[in-house]
C-alpha positions in Angstrom: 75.2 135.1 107.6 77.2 137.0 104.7 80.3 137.6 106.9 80.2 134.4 108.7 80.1 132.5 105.2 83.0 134.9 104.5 84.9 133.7 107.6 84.1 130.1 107.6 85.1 129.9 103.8 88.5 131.7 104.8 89.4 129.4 107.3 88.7 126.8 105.2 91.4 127.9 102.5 94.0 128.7 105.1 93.5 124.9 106.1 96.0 122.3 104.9 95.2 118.1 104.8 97.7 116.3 106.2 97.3 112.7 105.9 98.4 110.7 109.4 97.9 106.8 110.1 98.5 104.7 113.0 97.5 101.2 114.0 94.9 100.8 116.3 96.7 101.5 119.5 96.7 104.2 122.8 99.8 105.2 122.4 99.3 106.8 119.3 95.9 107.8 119.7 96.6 111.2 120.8 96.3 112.5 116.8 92.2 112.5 118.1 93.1 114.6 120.6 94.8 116.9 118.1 91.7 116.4 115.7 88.4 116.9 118.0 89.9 119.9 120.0 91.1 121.6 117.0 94.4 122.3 118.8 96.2 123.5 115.4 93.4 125.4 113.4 95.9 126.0 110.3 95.8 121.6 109.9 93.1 119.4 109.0 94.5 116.1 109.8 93.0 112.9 108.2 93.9 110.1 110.2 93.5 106.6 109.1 93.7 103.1 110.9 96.4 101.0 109.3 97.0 98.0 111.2 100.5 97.3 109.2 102.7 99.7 109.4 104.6 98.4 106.6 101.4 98.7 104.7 101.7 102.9 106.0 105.5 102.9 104.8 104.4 102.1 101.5 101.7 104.7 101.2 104.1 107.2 102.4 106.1 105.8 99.2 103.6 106.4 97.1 102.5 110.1 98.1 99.3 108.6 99.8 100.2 109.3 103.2 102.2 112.4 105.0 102.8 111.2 108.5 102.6 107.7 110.5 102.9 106.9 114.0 104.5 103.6 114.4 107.2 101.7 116.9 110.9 103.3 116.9 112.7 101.1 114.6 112.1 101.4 111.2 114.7 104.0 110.6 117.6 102.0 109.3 115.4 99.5 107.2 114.5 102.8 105.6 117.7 104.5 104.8 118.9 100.6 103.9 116.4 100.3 101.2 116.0 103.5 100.0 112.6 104.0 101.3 111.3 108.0 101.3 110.4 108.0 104.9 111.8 110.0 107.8 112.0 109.3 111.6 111.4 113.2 113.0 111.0 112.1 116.7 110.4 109.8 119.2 107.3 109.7 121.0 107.4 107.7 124.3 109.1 104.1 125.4 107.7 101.1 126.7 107.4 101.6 130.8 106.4 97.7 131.3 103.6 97.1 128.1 105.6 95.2 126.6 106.7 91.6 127.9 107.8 87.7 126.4 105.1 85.8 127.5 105.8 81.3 126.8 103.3 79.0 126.9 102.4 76.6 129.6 105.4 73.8 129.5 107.7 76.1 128.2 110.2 76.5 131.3 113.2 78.4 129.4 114.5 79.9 126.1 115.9 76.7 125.5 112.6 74.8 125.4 112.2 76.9 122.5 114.9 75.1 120.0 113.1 74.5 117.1 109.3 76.3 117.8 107.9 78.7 117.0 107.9 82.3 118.2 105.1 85.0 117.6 106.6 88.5 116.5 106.1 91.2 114.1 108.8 90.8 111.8 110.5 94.1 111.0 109.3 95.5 114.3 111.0 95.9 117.7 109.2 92.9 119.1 111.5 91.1 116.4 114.6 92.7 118.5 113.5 92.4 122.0 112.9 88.8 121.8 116.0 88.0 119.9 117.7 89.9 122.6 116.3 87.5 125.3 116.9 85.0 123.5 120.6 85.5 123.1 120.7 86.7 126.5 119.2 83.1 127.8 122.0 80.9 125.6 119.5 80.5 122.5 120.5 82.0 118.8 117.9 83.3 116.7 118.3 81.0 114.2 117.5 77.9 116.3 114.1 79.2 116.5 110.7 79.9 113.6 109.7 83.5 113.5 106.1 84.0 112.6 105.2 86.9 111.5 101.5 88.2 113.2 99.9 91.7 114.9 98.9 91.6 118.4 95.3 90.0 117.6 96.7 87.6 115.5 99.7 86.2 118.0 97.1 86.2 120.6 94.9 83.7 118.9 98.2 81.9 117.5 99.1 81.4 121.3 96.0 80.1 122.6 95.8 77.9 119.3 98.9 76.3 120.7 100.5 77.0 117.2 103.9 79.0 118.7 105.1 78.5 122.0 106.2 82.3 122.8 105.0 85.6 121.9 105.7 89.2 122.6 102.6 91.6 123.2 102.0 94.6 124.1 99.1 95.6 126.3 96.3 94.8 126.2 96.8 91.7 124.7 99.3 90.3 126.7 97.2 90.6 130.0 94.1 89.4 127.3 96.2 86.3 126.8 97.4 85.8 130.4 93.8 85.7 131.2 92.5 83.5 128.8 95.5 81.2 129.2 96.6 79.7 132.6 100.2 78.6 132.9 101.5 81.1 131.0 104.0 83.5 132.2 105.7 86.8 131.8 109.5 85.9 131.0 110.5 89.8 130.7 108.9 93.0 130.3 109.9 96.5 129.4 109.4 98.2 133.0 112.9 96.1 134.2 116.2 99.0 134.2 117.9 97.2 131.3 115.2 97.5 129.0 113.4 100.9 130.3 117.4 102.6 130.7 118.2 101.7 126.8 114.4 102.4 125.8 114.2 100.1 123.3 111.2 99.6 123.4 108.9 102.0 122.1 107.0 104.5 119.4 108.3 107.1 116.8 106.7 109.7 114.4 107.6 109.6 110.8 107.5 111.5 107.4 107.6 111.5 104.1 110.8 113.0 102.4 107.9 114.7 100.2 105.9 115.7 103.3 109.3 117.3 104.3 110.5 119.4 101.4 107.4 119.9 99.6 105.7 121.2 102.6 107.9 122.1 105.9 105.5 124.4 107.5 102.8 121.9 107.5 105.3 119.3 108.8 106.1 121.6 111.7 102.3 122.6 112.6 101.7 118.6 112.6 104.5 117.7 115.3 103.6 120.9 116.7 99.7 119.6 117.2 100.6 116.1 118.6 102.6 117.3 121.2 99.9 119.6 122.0 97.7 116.6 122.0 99.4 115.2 124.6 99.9 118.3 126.8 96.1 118.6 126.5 96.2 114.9 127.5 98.6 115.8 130.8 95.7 118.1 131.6 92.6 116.0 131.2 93.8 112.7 131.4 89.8 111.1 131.7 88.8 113.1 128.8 91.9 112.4 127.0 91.5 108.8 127.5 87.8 109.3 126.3 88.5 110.3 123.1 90.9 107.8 122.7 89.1 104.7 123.5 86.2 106.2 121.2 88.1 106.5 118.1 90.3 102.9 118.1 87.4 101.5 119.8 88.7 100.1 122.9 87.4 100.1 126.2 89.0 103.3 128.8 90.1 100.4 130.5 92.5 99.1 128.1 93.4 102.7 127.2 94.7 103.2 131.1 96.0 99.8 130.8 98.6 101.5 128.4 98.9 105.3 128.8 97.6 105.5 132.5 94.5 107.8 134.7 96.6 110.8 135.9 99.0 112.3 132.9 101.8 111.0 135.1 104.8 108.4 134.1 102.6 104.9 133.8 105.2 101.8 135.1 103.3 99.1 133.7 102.3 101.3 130.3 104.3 103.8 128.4 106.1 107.0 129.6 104.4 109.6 126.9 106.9 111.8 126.1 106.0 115.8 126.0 107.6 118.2 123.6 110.7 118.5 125.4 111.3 115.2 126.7 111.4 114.4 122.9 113.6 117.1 122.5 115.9 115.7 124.9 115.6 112.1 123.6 116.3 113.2 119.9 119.2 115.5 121.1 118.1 119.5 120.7 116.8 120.6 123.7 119.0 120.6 127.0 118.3 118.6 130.5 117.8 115.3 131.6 115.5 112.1 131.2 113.8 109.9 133.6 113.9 105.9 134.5 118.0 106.0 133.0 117.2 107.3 129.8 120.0 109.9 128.4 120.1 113.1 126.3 120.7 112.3 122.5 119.7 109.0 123.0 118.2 108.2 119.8 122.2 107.3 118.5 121.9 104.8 121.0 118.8 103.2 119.7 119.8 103.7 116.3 122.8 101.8 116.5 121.4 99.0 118.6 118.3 98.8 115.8 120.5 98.9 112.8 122.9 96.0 114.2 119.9 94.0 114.6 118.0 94.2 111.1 121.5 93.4 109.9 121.5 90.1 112.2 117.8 89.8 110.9 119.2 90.0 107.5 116.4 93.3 107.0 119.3 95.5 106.5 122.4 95.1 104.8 124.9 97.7 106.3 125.0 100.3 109.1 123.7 103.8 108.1 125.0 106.9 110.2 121.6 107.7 112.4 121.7 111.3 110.9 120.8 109.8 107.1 117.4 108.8 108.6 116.0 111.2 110.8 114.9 114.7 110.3 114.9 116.8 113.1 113.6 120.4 111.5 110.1 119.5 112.6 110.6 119.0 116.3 113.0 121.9 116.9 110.6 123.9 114.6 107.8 123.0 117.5 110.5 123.7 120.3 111.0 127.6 119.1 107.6 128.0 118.5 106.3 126.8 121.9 
């Protein structure tokens, strides 16, 4: 009893909190994975349930919070307004979740001149509808953003209180269900949207988290991309655990991430280590479904001319003020 006390009590000071939230969604879920299979002894991550991730941002801000998992586009807002928070890499893109759903009546983006339009504000639902819209003859400013999460721009659609929404699943096919006559305008899966990969989910840090603690910050990429590995493996079990811990039904988990590990048209295209690698420019070969190496100056770029156009940010930043990638090529050497 003596020595295991001994060991216990020494693995318990070689263990370091990390603090790590995400809203309650699949594609971030693998964190539990990390967590109930103990794939990085030397971390004890706390993970939290945040459904805003501005609400995480700020807790980063405030030394509350080491790490979120959120969608890609926060970067430039960031280095704009002199928030403390680092994109370190991207995590997977949109493979059809995603789609612009209108309401029954609603035949074009031109019905929707002066209505109402369901989005998160700040997020790239935000930028993929104004895209569309653009693209279909419509300015952003002849329309009324309203600012909701997914549960809430459900409700606000079947309410008949906006006329258009973006979701991601499972509450677009929730709404599509509940709500005949309404249609699926564009979705992420099409080659113009999948090829730029726009659409889809970063990891982050706090500068504090950074310098104040790299190695932790390298065991913590280092344990979600293990996570997902582990996922690759054991997709059922993997989707378990999942479901369990944002309380969703496996169903709606496969709905987003998929049964068999594979690339899910229809969900997401989870990323492993080195397809991040690729994606954030520091490892060598080639992406899938049009994507390209490096591609996060791209997305960057594209993001930042946006949140000016939003009026969110008020200049163009150079991608490399915002994003950190010590972590991930820390996890590529190691591997």
């Amino acid at each position: 009893m003596g020595a295991a006390f001994t060991c216990a009590t020494g693995i318990a000071q070689a263990t370091e909190k990390v603090n790590v939230s995400l809203f309650s969604w699949p594609g971030y879920g693998f964190w539990f994975i990390a967590k109930e299979k103990n794939l990085v002894p030397k971390l004890d991550l706390n993970i939290i349930i945040i459904e805003d991730p501005y609400e995480s941002f700020g807790l980063m801000t405030a030394g509350q919070l080491d790490i979120t998992s959120s969608t890609v586009e926060y970067g430039p807002i960031a280095v704009d307004k002199g928030v403390p928070v680092k994109l370190v890499t991207y995590t997977n893109p949109s493979f059809g979740t995603d789609k612009i759903i209108l309401a029954p009546g609603i035949e074009s983006a031109k019905d929707l001149i002066g209505k109402k339009i369901a989005v998160m504000e700040g997020g790239l639902t935000q930028i993929f509808m104004g895209i569309w819209l653009e693209q279909n003859g419509v300015s952003i400013d002849q329309v009324e953003f309203v600012n909701v999460i997914m549960d809430e721009a459900v409700g606000a659609m079947l309410g008949g209180s906006v006329s258009a929404v973006e979701l991601w699943e499972p509450f677009g096919s929730q709404l599509l269900k509940n709500m005949p006559g309404a249609r699926v305008v564009a979705d992420s899966s099409e080659d113009d949207w999948i090829s730029t990969a726009l659409l889809g989910d970063g990891m982050y840090m706090s500068e504090a988290f950074l310098t104040e603690r790299p190695e932790a910050a390298n065991l913590a990429v280092e344990a979600y991309f293990k996570a997902v590995d582990y996922w690759k493996a054991n997709p059922e079990e993997g989707n378990r655990i999942i479901a369990e811990a944002i309380q969703f039904n496996v169903s709606d988990v496969e709905m987003v991430i998929g049964t068999d590990g594979e690339i899910y048209k229809g969900g997401i295209m989870v990323f492993d280590l080195e397809e991040a690698g690729r994606f954030m420019g520091v490892a060598e070969g080639e992406l899938p479904l049009g994507m390209t190496n490096g591609q996060i100056v791209q997305h960057w770029n594209t993001t930042n001319t946006w949140w000016q156009k939003f009026g969110m940010a008020d200049a163009m930043h150079d991608w490399t003020t915002g994003v950190e990638l010590s972590p991930l090529k820390a996890a590529l050497k190691a591997k």
